[in-house]
Structures are given as structure tokens and as C-alpha cells.
Residue frames as a rotation matrix with the C-alpha (Angstrom) as fourth column:
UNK 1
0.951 0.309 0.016 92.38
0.228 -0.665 -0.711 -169.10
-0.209 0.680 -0.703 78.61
UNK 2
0.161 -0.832 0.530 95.58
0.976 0.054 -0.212 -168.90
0.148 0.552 0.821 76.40
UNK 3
0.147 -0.596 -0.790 97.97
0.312 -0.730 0.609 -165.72
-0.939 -0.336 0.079 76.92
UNK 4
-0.549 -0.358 0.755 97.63
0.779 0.109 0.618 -165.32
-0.303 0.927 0.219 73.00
UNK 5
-0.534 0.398 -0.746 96.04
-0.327 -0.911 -0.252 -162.49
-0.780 0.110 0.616 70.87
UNK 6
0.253 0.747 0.614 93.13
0.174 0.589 -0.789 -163.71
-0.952 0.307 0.020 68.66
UNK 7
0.976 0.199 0.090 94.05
0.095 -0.019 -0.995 -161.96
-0.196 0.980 -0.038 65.43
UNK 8
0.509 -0.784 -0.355 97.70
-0.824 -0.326 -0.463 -161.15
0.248 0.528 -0.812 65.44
UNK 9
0.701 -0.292 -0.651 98.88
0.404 0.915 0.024 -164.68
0.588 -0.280 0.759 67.47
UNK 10
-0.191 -0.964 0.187 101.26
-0.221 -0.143 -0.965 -163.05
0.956 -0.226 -0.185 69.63
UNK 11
0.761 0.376 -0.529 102.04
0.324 0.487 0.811 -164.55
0.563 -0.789 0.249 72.68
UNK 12
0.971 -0.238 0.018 104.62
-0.163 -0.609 0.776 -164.18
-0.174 -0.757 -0.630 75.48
UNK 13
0.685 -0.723 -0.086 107.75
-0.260 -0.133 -0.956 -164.00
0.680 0.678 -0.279 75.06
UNK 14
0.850 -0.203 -0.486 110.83
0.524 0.415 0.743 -164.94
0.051 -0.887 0.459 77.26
UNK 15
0.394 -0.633 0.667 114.02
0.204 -0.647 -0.735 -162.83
0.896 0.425 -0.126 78.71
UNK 16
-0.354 -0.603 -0.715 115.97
0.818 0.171 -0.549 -161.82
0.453 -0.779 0.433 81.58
UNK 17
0.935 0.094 -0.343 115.80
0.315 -0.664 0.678 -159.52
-0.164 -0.742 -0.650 84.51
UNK 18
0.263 -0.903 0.339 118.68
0.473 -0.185 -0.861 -157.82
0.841 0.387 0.379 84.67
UNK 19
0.807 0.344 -0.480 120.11
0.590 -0.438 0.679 -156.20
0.023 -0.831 -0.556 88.29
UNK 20
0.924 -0.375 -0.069 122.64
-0.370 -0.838 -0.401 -154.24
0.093 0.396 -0.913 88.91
UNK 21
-0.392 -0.771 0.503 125.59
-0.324 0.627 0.708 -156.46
-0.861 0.115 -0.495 89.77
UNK 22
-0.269 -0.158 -0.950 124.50
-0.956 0.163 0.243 -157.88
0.117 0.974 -0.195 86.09
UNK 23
-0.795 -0.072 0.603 123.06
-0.297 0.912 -0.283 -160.89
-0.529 -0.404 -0.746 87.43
UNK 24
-0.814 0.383 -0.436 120.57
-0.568 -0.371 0.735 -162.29
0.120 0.846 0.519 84.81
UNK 25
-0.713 0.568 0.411 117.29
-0.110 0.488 -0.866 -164.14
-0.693 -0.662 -0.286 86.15
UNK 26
-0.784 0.581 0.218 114.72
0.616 0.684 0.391 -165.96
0.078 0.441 -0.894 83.90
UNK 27
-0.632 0.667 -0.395 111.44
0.172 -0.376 -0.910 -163.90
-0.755 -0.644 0.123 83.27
UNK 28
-0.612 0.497 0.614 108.52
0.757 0.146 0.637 -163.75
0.227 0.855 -0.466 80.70
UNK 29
-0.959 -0.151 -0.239 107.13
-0.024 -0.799 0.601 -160.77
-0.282 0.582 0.763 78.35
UNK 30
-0.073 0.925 0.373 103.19
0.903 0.220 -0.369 -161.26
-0.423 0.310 -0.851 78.50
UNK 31
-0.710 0.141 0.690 101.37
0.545 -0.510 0.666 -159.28
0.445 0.849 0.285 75.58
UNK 32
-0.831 0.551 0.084 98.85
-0.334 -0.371 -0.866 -156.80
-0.446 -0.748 0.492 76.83
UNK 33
-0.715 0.688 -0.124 95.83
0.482 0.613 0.626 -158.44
0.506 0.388 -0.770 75.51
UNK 34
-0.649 0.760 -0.041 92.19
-0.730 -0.637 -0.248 -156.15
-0.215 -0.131 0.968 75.86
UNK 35
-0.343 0.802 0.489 88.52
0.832 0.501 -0.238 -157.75
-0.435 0.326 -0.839 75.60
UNK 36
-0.674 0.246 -0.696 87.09
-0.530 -0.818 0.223 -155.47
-0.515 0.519 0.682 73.11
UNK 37
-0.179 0.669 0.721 83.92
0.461 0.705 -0.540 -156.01
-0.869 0.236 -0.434 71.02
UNK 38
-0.853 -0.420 -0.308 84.71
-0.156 -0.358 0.921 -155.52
-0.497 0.834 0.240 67.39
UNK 39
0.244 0.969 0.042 81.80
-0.247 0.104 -0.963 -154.82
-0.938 0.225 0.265 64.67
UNK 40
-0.402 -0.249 0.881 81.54
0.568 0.687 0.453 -156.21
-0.719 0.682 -0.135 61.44
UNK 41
-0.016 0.727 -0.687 79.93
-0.395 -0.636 -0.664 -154.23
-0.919 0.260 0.297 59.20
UNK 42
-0.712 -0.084 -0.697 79.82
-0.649 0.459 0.607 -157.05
0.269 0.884 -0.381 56.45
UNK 43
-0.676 0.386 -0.627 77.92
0.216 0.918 0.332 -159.20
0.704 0.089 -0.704 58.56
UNK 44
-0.315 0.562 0.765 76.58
-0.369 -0.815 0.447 -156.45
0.875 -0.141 0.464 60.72
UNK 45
0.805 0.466 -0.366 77.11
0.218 0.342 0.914 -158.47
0.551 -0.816 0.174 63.97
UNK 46
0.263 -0.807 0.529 79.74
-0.961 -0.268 0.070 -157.91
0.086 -0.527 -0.846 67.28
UNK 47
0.624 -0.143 -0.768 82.27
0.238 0.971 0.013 -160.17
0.744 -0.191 0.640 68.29
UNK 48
0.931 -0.115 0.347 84.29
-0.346 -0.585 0.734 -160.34
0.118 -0.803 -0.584 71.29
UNK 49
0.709 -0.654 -0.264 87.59
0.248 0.582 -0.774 -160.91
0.660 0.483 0.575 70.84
UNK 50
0.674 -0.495 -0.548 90.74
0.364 -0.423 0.830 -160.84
-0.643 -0.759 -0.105 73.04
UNK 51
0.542 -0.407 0.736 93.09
0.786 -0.063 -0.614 -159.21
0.297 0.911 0.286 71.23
UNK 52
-0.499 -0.662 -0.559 96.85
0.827 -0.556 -0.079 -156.77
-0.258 -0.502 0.826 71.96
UNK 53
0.483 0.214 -0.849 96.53
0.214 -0.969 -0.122 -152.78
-0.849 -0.122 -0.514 72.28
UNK 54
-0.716 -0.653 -0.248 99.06
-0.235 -0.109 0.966 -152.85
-0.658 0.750 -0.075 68.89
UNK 55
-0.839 0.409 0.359 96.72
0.541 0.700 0.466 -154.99
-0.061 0.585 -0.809 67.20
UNK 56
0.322 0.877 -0.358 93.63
0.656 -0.479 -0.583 -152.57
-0.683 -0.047 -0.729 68.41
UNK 57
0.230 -0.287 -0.930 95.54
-0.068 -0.958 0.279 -149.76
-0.971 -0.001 -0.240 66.75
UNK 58
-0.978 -0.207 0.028 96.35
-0.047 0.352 0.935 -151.49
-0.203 0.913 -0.354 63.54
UNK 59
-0.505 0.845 0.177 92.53
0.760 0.532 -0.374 -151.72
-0.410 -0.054 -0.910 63.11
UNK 60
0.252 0.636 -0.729 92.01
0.614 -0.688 -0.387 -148.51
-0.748 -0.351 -0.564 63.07
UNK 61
-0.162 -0.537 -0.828 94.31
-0.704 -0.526 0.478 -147.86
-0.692 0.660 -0.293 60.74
UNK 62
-0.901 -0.115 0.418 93.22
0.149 0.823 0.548 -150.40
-0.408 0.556 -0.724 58.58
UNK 63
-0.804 0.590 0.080 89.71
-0.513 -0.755 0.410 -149.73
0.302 0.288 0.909 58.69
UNK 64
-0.227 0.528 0.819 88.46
-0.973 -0.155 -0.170 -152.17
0.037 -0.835 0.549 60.80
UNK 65
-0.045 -0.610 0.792 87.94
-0.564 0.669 0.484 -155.62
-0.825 -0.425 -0.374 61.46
UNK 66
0.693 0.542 0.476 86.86
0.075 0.602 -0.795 -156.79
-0.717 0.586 0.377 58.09
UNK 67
0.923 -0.314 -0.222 89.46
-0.384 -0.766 -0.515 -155.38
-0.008 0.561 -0.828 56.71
UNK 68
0.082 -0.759 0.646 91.99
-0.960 0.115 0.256 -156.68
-0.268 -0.641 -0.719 58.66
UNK 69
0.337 0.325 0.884 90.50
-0.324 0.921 -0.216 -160.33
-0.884 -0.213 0.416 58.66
UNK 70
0.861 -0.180 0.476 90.71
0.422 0.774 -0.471 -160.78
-0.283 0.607 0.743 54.94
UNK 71
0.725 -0.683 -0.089 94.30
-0.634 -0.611 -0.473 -159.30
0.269 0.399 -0.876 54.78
UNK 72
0.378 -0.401 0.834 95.38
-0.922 -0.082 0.378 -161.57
-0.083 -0.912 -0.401 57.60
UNK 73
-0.590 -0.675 -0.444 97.51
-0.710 0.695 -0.112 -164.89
0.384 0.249 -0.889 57.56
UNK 74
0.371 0.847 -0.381 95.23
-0.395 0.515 0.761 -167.69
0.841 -0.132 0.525 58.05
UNK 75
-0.031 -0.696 -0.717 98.71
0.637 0.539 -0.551 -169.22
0.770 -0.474 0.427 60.53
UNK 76
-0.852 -0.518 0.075 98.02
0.362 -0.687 -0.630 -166.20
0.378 -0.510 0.773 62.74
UNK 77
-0.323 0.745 0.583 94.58
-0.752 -0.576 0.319 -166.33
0.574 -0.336 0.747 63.61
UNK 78
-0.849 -0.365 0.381 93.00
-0.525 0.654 -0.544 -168.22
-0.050 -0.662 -0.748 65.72
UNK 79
-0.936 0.291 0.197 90.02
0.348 0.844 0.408 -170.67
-0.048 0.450 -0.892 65.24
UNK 80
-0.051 0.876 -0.480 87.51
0.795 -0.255 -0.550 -168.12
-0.604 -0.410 -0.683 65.85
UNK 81
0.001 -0.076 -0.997 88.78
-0.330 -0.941 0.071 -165.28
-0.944 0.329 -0.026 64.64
UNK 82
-0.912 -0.410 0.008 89.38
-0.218 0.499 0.839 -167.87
-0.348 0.763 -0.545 61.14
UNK 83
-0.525 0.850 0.054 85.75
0.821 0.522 -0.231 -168.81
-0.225 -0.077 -0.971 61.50
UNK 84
0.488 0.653 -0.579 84.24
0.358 -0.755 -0.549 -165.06
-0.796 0.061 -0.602 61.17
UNK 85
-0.405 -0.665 -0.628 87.25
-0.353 -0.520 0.778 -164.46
-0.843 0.537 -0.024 58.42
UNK 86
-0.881 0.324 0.345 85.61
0.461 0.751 0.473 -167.25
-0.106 0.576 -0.811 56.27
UNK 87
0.016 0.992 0.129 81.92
0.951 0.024 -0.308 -165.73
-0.309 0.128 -0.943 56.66
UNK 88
0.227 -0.136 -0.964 83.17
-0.439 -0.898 0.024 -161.71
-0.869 0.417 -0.264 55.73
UNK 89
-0.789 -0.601 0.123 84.92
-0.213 0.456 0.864 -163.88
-0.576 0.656 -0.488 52.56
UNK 90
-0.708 0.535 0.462 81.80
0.706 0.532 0.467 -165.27
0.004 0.656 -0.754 51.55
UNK 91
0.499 0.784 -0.369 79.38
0.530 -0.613 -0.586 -162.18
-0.685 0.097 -0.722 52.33
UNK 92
0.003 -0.167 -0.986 81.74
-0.547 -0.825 0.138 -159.95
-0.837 0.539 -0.094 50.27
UNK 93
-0.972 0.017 0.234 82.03
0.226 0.337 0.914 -162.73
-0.064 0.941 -0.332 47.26
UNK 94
-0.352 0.935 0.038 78.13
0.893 0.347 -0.287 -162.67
-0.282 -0.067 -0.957 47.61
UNK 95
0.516 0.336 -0.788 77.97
0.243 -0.939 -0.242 -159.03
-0.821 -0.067 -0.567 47.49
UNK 96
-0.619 -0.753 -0.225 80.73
-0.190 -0.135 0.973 -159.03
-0.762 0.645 -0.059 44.37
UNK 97
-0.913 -0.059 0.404 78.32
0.188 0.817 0.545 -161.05
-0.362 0.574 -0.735 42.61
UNK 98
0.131 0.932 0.339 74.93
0.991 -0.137 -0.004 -159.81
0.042 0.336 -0.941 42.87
């Protein structure tokens, strides 16, 4: 299981320790990353997604995940999270239409 966040793509990152004599030592920046089960309310089903504690909060302010999904950069999701972006796309054209 990838170290990655499902909808925003962030992953770890890389940087130093630092001590006090200034000696600088190799060390990596993992994202916090939450399971959380997000509702649709286009397609009126949950998904479970991993996804950061930034990324939870940006939801909310957005207005949730449907929102989010078709705002989002296809290069920044991930093959799931691309897969449920595609089916909100086509329920709201569907709903545009009739």
C-alpha cells in the first residue's frame, strides 16, 4: 500500500535531521494519510478512500467529495479515485439533461 493520498497525490517528501552541532542526516516527510469513508451524494454510495488530514479539510470546505472530484486534476488522482470522478461526471451530465 503506497504512502500516497488518493485525491490530492501527495506523497513523502525528503529532508534532513538537523542536531545541534549542525550535523545534517538523511530523513523522510510521510503525509498523514486517514481511512475515511466519503459519501457521494450524486451517486448516493460510500467510498473508502485513503486520503491526508489537509485534503479532509479541503472537502469540507468545498462541499464535499463530488465537488472536489470534478474540480480536481485528472494527474493527481489516483485510479480509483479517477474511476468514481468519471461516474459523478456522467450522473451530473445525466441529471443536466433530463
Amino acid at each position: 500500500m503506497s504512502r500516497r493520498c488518493e485525491l490530492s497525490g501527495v506523497g513523502p517528501m525528503v529532508g534532513h535531521n538537523v542536531s545541534h552541532s549542525n550535523v545534517k542526516t538523511k530523513r523522510r516527510f510521510l503525509p498523514a494519510l486517514a481511512p475515511v469513508s466519503l459519501q457521494s451524494d450524486a451517486l448516493g454510495q460510500t467510498f473508502k478512500l485513503r486520503i491526508t488530514n489537509a485534503v479532509l479539510r479541503t472537502l469540507d470546505f468545498k462541499g464535499g467529495l463530488d465537488a472536489y472530484l470534478v474540480k480536481a486534476r485528472d494527474e493527481d488522482l489516483s485510479p480509483r479515485a479517477l474511476k468514481i470522478k468519471r461516474q459523478v461526471k456522467a450522473k451530473l451530465a445525466d441529471k443536466a439533461v433530463a
